[in-house]
N, C-alpha and C positions, 0 to 999 in steps of 0.2 A: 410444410412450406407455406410460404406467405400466400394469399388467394392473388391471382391476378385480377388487373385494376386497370378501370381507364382514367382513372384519377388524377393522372400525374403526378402525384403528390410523393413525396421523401418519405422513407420509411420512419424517420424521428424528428416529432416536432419539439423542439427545445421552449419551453413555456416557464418566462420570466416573471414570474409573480412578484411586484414590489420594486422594479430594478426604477431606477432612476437615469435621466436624462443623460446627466454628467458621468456616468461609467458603462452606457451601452456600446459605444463605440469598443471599448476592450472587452468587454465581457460577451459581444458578438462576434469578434474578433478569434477569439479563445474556441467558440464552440466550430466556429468556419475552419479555421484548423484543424480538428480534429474530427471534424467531417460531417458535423449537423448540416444539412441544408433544410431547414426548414425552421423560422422562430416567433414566437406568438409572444407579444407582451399584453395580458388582462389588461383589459378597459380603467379594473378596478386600482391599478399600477399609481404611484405620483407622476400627475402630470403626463398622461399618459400617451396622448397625441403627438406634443411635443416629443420623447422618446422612439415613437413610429415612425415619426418622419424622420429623426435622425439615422432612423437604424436603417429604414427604405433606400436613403441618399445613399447610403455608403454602401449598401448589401444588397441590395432590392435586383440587382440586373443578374445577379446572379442564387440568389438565395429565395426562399419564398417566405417574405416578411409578413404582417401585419398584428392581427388584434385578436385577443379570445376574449370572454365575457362580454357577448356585442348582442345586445337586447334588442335591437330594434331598427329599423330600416332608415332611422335617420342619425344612428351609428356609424350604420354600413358607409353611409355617405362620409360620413365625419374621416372613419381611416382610409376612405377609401380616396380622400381631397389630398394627404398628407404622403398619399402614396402606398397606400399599404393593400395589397393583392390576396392575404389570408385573411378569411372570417371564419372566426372558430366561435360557436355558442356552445352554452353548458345544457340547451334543453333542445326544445324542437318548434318553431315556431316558424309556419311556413311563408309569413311576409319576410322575414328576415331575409330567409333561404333562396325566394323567389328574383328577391330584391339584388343580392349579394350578386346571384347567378346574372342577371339581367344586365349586371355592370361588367360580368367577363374576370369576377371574381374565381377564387378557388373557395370554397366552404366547405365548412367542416362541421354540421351540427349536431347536437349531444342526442342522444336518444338511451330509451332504456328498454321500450317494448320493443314488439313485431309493428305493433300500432303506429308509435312513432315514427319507427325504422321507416316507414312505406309513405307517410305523409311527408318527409323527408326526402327520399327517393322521386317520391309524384311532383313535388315542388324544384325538383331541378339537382340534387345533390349527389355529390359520384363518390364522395365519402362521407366517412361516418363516423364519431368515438359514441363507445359505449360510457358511459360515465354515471357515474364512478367504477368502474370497471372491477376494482378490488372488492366489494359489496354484492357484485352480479356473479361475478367468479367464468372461468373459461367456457366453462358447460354452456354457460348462458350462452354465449357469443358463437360457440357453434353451433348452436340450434339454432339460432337465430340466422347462422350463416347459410343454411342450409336450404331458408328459402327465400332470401334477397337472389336480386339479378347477380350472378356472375361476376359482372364488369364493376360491383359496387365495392371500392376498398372501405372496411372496416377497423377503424382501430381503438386500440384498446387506452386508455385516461385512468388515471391514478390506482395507485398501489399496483403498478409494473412499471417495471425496474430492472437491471442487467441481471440482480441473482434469483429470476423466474420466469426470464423470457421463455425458454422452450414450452409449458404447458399453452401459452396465447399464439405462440406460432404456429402449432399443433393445431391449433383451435381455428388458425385462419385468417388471422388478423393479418392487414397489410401494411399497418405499422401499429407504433405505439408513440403517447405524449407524454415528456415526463417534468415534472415540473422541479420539487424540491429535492432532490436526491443529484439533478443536475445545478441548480439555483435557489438562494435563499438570502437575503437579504442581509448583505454582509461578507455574502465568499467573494474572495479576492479572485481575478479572472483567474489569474494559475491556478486556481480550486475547478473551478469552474472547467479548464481546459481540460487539468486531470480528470475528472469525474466525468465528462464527454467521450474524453478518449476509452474509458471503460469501458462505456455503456456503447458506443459503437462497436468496439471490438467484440462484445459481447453478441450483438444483432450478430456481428458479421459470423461470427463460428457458428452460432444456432440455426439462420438460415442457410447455412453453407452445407451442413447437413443431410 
């Protein structure tokens, strides 16, 4: 079963890699339905502000919006002007973290050691993705579970997916992020809705367990 967290954080964060301004409103739409609360549009996205703050206005009071690929503390500011309440990094960089935390953010930063994990931890973070998570493999992530605080949600980033959640649940994780298997540049939101509704249903039988 998943590790308890003081995180607050959603078990699945929806991470829209490439989406564009003009079809976030449906294609957030589509994952809110089907039960994502949580969605991260990459920095590295078109136009990517613009689409946070669209998504924030319409989803924000109820969903936990913001930004993943977020480098640096005058980032954090940038989504955090437009409205956006998630910062997700791909490494471990503790001005970011410190920063994020400071504003009453939720952060999410990447780690791959016990090293990183803790300087992460020390700078203010209640979660955590391993990332690349498919390259590390489950073992990793619970040994590494093993001696973080308790209260720290860890989850798991790329290459996890609805058909191999049980080995990372097993393993500890308190959620997972998933990016192309839910979203890719081009799926129409009824793609997008069905492939949500999957991978939810999927969480939900595996943790049910």
């Amino acid at each position: 079963m998943p590790s308890p967290t003081a995180a607050n954080t959603p078990p699945i964060v929806a991470i829209l890699r490439g989406v564009k301004h003009d079809e976030i409103l449906d294609i957030a739409a589509a994952l809110v339905e089907a039960g994502i609360e949580a969605i991260e549009v990459p920095l590295n996205s078109p136009d990517p502000l613009t689409t946070i703050g669209k998504l924030c206005a319409a989803f924000g009071d109820h969903v936990l919006c913001g930004a993943g690929t977020v480098l640096s503390p005058e980032a954090v500011d940038q989504v955090a002007g437009v409205g956006g309440k998630l910062i997700v990094t791909p490494n471990t960089d503790a001005s970011v973290i410190s920063h994020a935390v400071g504003l009453g953010l939720t952060v999410m930063p990447g780690f791959a050691t016990p090293s990183e994990a803790f300087v992460a931890v020390k700078a203010g973070a209640k979660a955590l993705k391993l990332y690349p998570a498919g390259t590390y493999g489950f073992g990793h992530i619970k040994a590494v579970r093993d001696v973080l605080p308790k209260d720290i949600a860890v989850y798991a980033v790329g290459g996890v997916g609805a058909a191999n959640l049980k080995p990372w649940i097993e393993a500890g994780v308190a959620g997972i992020g998933v990016g192309g298997e839910l979203y890719r540049p081009g799926y129409t939101a009824e793609e997008v809705g069905q492939r949500a509704r999957t991978l939810v249903a999927a969480w939900a039988e595996q943790t049910a367990r």
